[in-house]
N, C-alpha and C positions, 0 to 999 in steps of 0.2 A: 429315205432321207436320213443323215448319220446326227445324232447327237448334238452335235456344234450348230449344224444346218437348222434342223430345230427349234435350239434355245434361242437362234438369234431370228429367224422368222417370229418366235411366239412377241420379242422383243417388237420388232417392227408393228405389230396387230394393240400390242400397248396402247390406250389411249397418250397420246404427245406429255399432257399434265402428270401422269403416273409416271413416266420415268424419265429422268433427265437423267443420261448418262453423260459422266467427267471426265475428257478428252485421255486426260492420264488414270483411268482407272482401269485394274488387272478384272480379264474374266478368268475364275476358276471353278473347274468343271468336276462337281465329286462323282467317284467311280458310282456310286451306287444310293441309294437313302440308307443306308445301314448307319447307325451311331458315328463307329468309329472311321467309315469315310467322309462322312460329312463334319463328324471333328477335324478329321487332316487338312480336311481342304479351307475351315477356317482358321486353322493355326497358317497355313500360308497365306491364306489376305491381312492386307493391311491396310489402313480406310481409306474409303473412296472405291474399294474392289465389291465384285460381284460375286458372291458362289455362287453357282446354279447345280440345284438339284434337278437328279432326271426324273424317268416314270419310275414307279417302285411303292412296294408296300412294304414299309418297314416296324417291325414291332422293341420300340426303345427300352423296354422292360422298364428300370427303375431310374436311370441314367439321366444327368439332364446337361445339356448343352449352354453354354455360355458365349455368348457373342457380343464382342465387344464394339463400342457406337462405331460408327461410320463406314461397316461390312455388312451387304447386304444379301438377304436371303431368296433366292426365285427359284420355285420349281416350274416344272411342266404343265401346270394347272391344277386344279385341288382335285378332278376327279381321276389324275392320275400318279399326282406325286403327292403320300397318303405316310402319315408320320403315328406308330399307334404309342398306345400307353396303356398297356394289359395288365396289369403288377400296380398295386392299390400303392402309391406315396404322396407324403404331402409336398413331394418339390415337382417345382416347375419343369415341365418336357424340354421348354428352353428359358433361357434367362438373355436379354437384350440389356447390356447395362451400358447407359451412358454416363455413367461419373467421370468418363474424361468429354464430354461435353459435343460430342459429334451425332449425327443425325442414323436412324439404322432404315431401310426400308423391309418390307417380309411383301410376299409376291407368290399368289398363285401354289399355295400349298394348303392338306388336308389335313389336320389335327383332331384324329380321337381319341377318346379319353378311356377310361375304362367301364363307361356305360352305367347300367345297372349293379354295379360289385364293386362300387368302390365307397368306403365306412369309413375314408379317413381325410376326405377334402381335399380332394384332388384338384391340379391346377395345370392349366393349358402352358399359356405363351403368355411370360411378364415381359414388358418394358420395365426398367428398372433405374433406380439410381439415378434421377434428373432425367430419364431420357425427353428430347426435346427435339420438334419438327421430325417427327416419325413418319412415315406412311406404311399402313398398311389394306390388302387390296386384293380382290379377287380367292380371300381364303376363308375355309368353311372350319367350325370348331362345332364338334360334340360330345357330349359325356365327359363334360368336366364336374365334379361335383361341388367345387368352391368357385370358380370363377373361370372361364376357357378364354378369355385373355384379360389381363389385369394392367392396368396403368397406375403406377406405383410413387407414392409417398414421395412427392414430389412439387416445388413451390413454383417448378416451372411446368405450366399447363397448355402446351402449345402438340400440335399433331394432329393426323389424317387417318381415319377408319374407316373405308370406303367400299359399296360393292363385295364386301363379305355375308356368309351367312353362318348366324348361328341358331345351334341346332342342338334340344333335348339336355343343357345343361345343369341337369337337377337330378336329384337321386331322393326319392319317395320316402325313402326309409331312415334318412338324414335329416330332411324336413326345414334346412337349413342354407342360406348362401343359396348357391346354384345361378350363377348369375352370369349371363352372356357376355357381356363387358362390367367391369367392375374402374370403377376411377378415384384414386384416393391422391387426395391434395398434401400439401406439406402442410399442414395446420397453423396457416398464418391468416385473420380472418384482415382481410384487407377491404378495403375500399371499394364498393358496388362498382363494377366495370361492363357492359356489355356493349355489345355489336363491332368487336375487333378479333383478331387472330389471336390472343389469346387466351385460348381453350381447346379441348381434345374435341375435336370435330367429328360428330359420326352421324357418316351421312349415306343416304342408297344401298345401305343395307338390308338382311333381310333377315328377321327374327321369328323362333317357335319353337315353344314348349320348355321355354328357359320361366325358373320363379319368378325373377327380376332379371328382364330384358339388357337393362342397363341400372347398375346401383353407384350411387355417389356418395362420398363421404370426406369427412379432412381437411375442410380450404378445396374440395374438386370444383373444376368450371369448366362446362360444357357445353356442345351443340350438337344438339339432337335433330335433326329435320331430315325431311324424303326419305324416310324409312318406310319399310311395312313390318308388322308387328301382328304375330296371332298367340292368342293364348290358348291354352285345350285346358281338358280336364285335370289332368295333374297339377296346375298351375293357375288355374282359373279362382283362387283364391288369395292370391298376393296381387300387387300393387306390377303394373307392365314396366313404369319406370318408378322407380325409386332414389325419391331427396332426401338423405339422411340430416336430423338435426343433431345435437347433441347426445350423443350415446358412448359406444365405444371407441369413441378416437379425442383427439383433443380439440375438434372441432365437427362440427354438421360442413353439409357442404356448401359452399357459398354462392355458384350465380350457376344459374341455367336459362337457354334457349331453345325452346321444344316447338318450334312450327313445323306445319306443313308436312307431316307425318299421315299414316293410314293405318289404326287399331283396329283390329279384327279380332275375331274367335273362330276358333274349329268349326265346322260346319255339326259335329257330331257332340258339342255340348250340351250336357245332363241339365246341368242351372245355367242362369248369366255370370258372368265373370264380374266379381267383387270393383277393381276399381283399373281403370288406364294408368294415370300418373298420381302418384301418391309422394306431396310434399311436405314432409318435416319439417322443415328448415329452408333455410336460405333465400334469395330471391331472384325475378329472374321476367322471364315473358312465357306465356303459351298462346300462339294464337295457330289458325287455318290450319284446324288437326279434324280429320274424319273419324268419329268413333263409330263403331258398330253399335246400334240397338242391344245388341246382347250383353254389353256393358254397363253397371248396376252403378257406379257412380265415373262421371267422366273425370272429374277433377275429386283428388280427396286433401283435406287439409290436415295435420296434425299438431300436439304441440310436443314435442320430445326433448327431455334433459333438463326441463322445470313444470311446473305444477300448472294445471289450468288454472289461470284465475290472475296471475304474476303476469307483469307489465314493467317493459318487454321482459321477456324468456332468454333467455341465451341462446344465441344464435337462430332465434324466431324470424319467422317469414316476416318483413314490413315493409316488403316494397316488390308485390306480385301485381304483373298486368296478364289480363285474359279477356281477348275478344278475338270474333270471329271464328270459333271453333262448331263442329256440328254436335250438338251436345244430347243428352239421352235424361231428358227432365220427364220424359210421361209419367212416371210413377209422382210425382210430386217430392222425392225426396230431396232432393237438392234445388237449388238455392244458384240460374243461370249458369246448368252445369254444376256446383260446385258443391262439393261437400264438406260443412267444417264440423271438426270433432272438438275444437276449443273456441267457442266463439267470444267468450269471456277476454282473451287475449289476443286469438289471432280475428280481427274484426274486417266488413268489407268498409268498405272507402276508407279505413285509414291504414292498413294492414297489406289487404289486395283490392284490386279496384277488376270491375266486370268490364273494362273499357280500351280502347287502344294507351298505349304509350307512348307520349311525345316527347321530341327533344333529346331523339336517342338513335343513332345511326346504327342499323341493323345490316349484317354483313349476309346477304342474300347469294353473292357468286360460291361455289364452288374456292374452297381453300387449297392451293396447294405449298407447301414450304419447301 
């Protein structure tokens, strides 16, 4: 079967919601995964078009790609069309930038990083610049050492992560960042929103050996749910998702939705892993999440960017609902699941409640934009 015959069968096997193609859009076909064929072919799309990349291992050295919103990227699947990053820099492999305001999708491609060698905060695949109703799907990222794909400083929070797996993005020797998805808002602390389509949706994923699974920060708002999540040893000392509150941005992050998820650990860990979901800031729901027993606190609370003991905190948790999760309380140290490190400020029943939340329409289906 030739190339064309191929990409447009892998097309057809698509789930329907993953790809809706636009009667008038161009398919163009790069000669190879090499840089500079896969630049050509997106300097002739124009939005609404398709590139598709074929089978191929390509190594992009230091180079990074720019694609502008509404051209979208599809290879041959991630265990065949394989994009590397050998050469230690701190720019992005590719850049997605939506500042003129159109939608990018990414499809079925492999991104890795430079593994263990790289000492300067290396980064996968950013969405960039307002990008908004993205999808991405079917693609693996590892050895990124700052972030293997990033969603970027931006006030619109809307898009799909879907059926990707990320893989070992941390570097030991850094001890810093290494974060499978990474979500940074525009820093507008706005109005408690939840159970709508706006938020970066990551869902049916599959996570391992990343520091921080997923880290949020900035005005970010998200949905977390039908993931599975392992953590090993390298990592089994940080937080699986991480809520940043006030720290290095000009805001913590503002709303999360974390159900229905499955925490696990290596089967070959040394101790229990420190904590699942570690919340700074913000607020949001956790409910019908499976932790593993080898996890040392299921829920952790903190207070970050003001002092225990101050009422409220900037940008502090005051409005956390959690029930119905499997929680890991035998040792006695938490408190229904929960662990708080500021109880002075961050309190239960007025702060976070152990109980469902009512009067709040939760968006359950599968999002697509």
């Amino acid at each position: 079967m030739n190339f064309v015959l191929a990409q447009k069968k892998l097309i057809a096997v698509l789930p329907l919601f993953l790809f809706i193609l636009d009667s008038y859009a161009k398919e163009i076909f790069a000669k190879s995964t090499n840089y500079t064929d896969v630049k050509n072919a997106v300097t002739l799309a124009t939005s609404g078009d398709i590139v598709f990349l074929p089978s191929g291992n390509s190594d992009w050295e230091t180079k990074t790609l720019v694609v502008p919103g509404g051209i979208s990227l599809v290879g041959n699947g991630a265990q065949n069309t394989i994009i590397k990053r050998t050469r230690s820099t701190k720019e992005y492999l590719i850049i997605f930038d939506g500042s003129n305001g159109l939608p990018n999708k990414l499809y079925n491609i492999a991104f890795e990083g430079n593994y263990n060698n790289d000492a300067v905060y290396g980064k996968g695949v950013g969405f960039l610049n307002d990008c908004k109703n993205f999808q991405i799907s079917g693609c693996k990222f590892s050895g990124f050492a700052n972030c293997a794909l990033c969603i970027g400083n931006s006030n619109t929070q809307k898009g799909v992560i879907s059926a990707n797996t990320f893989e070992k993005n941390y570097y030991e020797a850094i001890g810093n960042f290494g974060y499978g998805i990474a979500i940074y808002g525009g820093g507008i602390w706005d109005k408690l929103s939840l159970g709508n389509e706006n938020a970066v949706f990551i869902e049916d994923n599959y996570f391992i050996g990343n520091r921080h699974h997923v880290a949020s920060n900035n005005a970010a708002r998200f949905v977390f749910r039908y993931n599975k999540i392992i953590h090993t040893n390298s990592t089994k000392n940080f937080s699986m998702i991480d809520v940043h509150g006030k720290s290095s941005w000009k805001t913590g992050a503002r709303c999360f939705e974390i159900y229905n998820n499955e925490f696990l650990t290596a089967p070959n860990l040394t101790t229990m892993a420190r904590t699942a979901i570690g919340i700074r800031g913000g607020d949001g729901v956790i409910f019908n999440n499976n932790f593993s027993k080898d996890i040392f606190r299921t829920i952790e609370l903190w207070n970050e960017g003001y002092v225990c003991g101050k009422y409220p905190g900037i940008n502090q948790t005051r409005a956390l609902y959690i029930w119905n999760n499997q929680n890991n309380d035998e040792l006695g140290y938490t408190n229904s699941g929960v662990a708080n490190n500021c109880e002075l400020s961050i309190q239960k029943n007025r702060d976070y409640f152990t109980l469902k939340k009512t009067n709040t329409h939760l968006t359950f289906t599968r999002i697509r934009f």
